[in-house]
C-alpha positions as CSV (number, residue, x, y, z in Angstrom):
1,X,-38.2,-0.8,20.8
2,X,-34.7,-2.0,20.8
3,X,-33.0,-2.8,17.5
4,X,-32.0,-6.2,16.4
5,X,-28.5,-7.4,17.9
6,X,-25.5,-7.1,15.6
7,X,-24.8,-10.6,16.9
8,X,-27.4,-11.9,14.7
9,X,-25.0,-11.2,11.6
10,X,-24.8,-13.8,8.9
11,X,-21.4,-14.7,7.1
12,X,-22.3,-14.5,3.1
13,X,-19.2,-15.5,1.5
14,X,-21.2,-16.1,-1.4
15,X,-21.5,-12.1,-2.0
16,X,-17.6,-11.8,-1.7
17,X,-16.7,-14.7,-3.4
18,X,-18.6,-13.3,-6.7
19,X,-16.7,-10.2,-6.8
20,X,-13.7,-10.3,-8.5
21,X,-10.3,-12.1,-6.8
22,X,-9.6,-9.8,-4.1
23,X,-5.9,-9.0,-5.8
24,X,-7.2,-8.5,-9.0
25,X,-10.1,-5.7,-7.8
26,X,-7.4,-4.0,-5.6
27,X,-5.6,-3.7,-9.0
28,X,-8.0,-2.9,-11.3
29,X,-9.0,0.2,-8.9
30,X,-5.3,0.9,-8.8
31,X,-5.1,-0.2,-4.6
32,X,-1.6,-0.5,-3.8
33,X,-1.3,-0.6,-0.2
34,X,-1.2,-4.5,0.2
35,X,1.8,-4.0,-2.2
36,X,3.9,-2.1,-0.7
37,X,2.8,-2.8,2.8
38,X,2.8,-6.7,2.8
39,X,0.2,-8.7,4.8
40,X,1.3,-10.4,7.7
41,X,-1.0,-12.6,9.8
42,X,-1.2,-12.5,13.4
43,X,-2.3,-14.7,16.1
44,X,-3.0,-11.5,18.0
45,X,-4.8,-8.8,17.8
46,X,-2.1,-5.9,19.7
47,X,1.1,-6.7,21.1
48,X,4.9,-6.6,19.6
49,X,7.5,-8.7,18.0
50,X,11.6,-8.2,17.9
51,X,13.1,-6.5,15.1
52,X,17.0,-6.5,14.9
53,X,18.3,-2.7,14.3
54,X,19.7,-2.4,11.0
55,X,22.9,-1.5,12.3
56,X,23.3,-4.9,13.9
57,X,21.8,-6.7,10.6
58,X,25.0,-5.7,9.1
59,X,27.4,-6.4,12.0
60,X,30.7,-7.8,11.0
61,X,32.1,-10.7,13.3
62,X,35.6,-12.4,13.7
63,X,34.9,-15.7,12.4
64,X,39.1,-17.0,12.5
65,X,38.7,-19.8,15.0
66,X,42.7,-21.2,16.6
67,X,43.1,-24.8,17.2
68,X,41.2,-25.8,21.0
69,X,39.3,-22.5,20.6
70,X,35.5,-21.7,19.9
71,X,34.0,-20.1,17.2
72,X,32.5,-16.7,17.1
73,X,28.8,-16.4,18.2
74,X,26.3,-13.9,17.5
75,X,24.7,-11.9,20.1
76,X,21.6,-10.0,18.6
77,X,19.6,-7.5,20.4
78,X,16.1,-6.9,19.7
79,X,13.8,-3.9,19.6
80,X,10.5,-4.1,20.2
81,X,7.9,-3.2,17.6
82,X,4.2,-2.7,18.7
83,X,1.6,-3.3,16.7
84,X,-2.5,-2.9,17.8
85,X,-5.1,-4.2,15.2
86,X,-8.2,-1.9,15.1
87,X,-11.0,-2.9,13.3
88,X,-12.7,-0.9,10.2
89,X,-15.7,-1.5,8.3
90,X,-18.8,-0.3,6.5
91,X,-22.4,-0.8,6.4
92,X,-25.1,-0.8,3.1
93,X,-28.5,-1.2,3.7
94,X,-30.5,-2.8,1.3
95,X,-34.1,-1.3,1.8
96,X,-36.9,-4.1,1.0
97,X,-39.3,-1.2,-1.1
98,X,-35.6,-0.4,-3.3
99,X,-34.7,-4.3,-3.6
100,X,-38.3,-5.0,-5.4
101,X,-38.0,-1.4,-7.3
102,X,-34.5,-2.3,-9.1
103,X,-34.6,-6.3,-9.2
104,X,-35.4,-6.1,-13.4
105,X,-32.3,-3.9,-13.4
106,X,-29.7,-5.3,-11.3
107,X,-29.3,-7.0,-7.6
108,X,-29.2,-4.5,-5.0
109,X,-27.6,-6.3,-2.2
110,X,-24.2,-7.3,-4.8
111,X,-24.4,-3.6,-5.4
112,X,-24.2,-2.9,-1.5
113,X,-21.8,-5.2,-0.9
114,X,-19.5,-4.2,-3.4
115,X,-19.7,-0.5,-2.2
116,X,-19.4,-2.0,1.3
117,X,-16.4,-3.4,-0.1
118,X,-15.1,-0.7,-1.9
119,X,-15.4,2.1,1.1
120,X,-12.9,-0.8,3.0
121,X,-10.1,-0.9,0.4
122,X,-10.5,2.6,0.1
123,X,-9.5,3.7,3.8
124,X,-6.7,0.8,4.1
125,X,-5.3,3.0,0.9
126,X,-5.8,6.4,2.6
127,X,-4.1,5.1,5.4
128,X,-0.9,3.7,3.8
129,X,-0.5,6.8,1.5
130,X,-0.6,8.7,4.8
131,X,1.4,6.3,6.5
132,X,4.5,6.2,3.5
133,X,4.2,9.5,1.7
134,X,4.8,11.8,4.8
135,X,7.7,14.4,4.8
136,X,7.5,14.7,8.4
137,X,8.3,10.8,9.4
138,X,11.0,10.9,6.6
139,X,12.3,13.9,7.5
140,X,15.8,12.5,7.6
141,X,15.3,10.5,4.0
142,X,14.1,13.3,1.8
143,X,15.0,14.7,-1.1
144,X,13.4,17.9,-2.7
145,X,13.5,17.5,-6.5
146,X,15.1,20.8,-8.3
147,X,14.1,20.1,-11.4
148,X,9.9,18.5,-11.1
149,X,9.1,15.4,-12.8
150,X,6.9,17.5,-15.2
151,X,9.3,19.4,-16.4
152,X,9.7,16.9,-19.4
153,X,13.1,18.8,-20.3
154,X,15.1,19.2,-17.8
155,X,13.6,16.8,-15.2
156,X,16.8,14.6,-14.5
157,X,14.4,11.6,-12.6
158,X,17.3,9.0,-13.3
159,X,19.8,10.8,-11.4
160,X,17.1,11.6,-8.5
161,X,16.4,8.3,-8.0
162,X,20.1,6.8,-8.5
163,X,21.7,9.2,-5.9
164,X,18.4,8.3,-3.6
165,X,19.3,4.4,-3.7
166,X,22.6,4.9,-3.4
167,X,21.4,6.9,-0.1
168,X,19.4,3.9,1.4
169,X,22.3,1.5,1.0
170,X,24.3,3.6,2.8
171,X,21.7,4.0,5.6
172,X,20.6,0.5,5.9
173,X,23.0,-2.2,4.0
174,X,19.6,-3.1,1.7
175,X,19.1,-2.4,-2.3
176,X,15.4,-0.7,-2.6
177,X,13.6,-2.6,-5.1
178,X,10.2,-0.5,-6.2
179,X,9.4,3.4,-6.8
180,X,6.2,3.9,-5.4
181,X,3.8,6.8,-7.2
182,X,1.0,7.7,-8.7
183,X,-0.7,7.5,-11.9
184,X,0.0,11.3,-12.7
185,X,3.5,11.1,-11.6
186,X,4.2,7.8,-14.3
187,X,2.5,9.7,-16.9
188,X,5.5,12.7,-16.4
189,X,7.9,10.2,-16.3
190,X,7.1,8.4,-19.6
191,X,7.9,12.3,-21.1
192,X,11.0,13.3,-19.7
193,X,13.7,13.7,-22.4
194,X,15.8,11.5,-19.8
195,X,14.0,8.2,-19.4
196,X,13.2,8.7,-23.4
197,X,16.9,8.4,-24.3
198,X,16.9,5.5,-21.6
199,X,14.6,3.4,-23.1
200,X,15.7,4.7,-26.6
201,X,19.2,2.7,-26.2
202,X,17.9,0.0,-24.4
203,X,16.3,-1.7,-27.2
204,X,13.0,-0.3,-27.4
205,X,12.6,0.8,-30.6
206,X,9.0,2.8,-30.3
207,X,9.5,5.3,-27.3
208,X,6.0,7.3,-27.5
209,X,4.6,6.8,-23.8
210,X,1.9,4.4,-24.1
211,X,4.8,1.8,-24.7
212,X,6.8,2.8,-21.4
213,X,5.0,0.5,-18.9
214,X,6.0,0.3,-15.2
215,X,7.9,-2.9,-16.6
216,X,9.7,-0.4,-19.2
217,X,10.4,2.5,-16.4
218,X,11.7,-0.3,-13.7
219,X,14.3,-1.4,-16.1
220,X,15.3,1.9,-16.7
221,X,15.7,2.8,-12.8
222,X,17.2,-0.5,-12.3
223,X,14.4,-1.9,-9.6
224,X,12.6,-4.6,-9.5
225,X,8.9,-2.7,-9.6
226,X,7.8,0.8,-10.4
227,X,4.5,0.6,-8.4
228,X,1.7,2.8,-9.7
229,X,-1.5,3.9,-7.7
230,X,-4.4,5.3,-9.5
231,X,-7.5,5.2,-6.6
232,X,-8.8,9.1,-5.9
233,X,-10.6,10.4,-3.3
234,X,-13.3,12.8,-3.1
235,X,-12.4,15.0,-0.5
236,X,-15.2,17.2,-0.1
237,X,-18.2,16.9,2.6
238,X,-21.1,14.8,2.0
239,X,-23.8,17.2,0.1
240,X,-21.2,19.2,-1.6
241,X,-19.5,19.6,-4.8
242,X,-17.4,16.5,-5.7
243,X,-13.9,17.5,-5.2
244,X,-11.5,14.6,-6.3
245,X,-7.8,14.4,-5.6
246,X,-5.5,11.4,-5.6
247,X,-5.1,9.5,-2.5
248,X,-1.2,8.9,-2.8
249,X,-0.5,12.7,-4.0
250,X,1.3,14.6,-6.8
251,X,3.8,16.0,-5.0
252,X,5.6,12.6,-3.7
253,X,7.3,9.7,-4.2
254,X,9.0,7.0,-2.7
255,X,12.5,4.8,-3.1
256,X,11.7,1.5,-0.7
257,X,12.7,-2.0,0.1
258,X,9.4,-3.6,-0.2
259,X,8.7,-7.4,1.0
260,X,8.9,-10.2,-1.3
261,X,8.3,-13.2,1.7
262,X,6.0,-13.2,4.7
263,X,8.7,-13.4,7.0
264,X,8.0,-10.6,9.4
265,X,12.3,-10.7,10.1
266,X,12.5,-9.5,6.1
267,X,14.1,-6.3,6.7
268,X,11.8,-3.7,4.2
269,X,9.6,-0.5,4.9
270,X,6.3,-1.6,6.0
271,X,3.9,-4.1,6.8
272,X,0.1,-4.7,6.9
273,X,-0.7,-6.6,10.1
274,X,-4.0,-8.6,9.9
275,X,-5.6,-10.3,13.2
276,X,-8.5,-12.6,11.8
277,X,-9.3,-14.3,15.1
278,X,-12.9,-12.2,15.5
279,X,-13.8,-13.8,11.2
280,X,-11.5,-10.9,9.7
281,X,-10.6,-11.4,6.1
282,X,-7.9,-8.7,5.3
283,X,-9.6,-7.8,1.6
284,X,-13.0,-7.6,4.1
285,X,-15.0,-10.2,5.8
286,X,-18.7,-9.8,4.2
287,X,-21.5,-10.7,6.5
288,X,-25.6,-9.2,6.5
289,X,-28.3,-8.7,9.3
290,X,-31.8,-7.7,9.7
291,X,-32.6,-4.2,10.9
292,X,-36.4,-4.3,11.1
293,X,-36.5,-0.1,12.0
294,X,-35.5,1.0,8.4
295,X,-37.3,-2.3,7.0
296,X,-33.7,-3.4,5.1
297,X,-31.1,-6.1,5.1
298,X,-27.4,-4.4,6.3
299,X,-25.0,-5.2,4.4
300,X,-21.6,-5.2,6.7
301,X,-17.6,-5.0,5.4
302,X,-15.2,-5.7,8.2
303,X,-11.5,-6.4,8.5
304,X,-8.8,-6.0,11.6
305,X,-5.2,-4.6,10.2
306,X,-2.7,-2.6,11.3
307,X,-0.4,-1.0,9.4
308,X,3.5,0.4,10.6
309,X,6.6,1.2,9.2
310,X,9.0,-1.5,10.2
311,X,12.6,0.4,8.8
312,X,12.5,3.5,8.1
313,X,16.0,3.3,6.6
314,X,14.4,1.3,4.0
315,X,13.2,3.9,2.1
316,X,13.4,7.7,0.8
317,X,11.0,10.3,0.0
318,X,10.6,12.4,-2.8
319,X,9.1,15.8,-2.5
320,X,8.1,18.6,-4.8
321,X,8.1,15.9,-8.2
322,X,5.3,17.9,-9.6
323,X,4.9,21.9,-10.1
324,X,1.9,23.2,-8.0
């Protein structure tokens, strides 16, 4: 007997709209990627838009202009960029026999849809961790730390990141504005003798580490945003052990221009490209069916999204900040 069509799927914005703001739960599990990887939305699912190379973002021109003459004009050429929106999504099934069993405790299909949810955000962040923190695509914009960021005395983080943004101006005309890291990595930081003596002359008169907030340490790099991930992963196969590790790892970090507009022309390191044509929602389009076979209500999380680095100039990677 064939299974219920898909196509039968019910939008329930109802079930996403009682879960927290979509920001605010990205934050309060420490997602970053929409952060540091901008959303952009796109009329079209795959195709490419023009990107000016750097070098001709910072192109100097004559602009003297002699009486009966014309004025200088620019002449830009564009590179092509390619994007291709793939969808991903998760199912929950909320079994009738379970829904009747736990409805005195709590309601099983917010439950699914919030795990439905959850598994979403989840791989978006795997994927931009993978995509940013990679030695091999920054191979050319790297630094190996001497001295690890755990070493609270004589990790010299200030200078590592001031000689690294000194590197991407000279690579690409742009100030980077956020160091992007993880929770572990921002814990170290708060304890080296070097960002203590920072903060300690720059008005802050209590300098034990819970008062050193990513506001305190971005003042004391001189960026805009120190940007903190704090989502794990559990990296072992279903049935075993739990093994957790953080998805944006230990042993990186990263010196970027990040967007502040959705102008897809803003020069910066990355974007999220989202193609809601098909009902996407780019925090996840939540939407139920039947499936009469396992006698439950599926519970569905869907969104379309791409995500690419758009300058690699605008950026540089850290590697080895913690000891192994």
């Amino acid at each position: 007997m064939p299974a219920p069509s898909t196509a039968l799927s019910t939008l329930r914005p109802e079930l996403a709209g009682s879960m927290e703001e979509f920001d605010l739960a990205m934050d309060r599990k420490g997602f970053i990627a929409h952060r540091v990887l901008p959303v952009f939305e796109t009329d079209l699912q795959a195709g490419s838009f023009g990107k000016i190379p750097i070098e001709q973002l910072l192109q100097t021109s004559d602009t003297k202009r002699s009486p009966g003459g014309g004025y200088s004009r620019g002449d830009y050429t564009f590179t092509k960029a390619a994007f291709s929106c793939e969808e991903h999504g998760h199912e929950e099934p909320v079994d009738d026999s379970e829904r009747k069993m736990y409805a005195n405790y709590f309601d099983l299909e917010q439950v699914s849809a919030a795990r439905a949810y959850d598994a979403v955000l989840r791989n978006a962040e795997i994927r931009a961790a993978a995509l940013l923190f990679n030695a091999t695509t920054w191979a050319s914009n790297k630094t190996t730390i001497t001295h690890e960021w755990d070493d609270a005395t004589n990790a010299v983080p200030l200078t590592d990141v001031e000689t690294a943004v000194k590197a991407v101006w000279a690579a690409s005309g742009l100030w980077p504005n956020a160091l992007i890291l993880n929770r572990s990595v921002f814990r170290n930081l708060r304890n080296c003798a070097q960002i203590i003596d920072r903060v300690k002359y720059s008005g802050f008169m209590d300098t034990r580490a819970g008062t050193i907030t990513e506001k305190a340490l971005a003042q004391c790099f001189d960026l805009e945003h120190v940007i903190v991930a704090g989502s794990p992963k559990n990296t072992a196969k279903e049935g075993q052990s739990v093994s957790l590790s953080s998805i944006w790892s230990d042993e990186y970090a990263m010196l970027a221009r990040v967007a502040e507009t959705n102008d897809i022309r803003e020069p910066c390191v990355g974007r999220t490209l989202h193609w809601g044509e098909d009902g996407s929602q780019v925090g996840g389009t939540i939407e139920t069916y039947r499936d009469e076979t396992v006698r439950s209500d599926i519970v569905r999380c869907r969104h379309d999204v791409d995500e690419l680095v758009t300058y690699m100039e605008a950026a540089h990677l850290f590697e080895n900040v913690t000891t192994i």
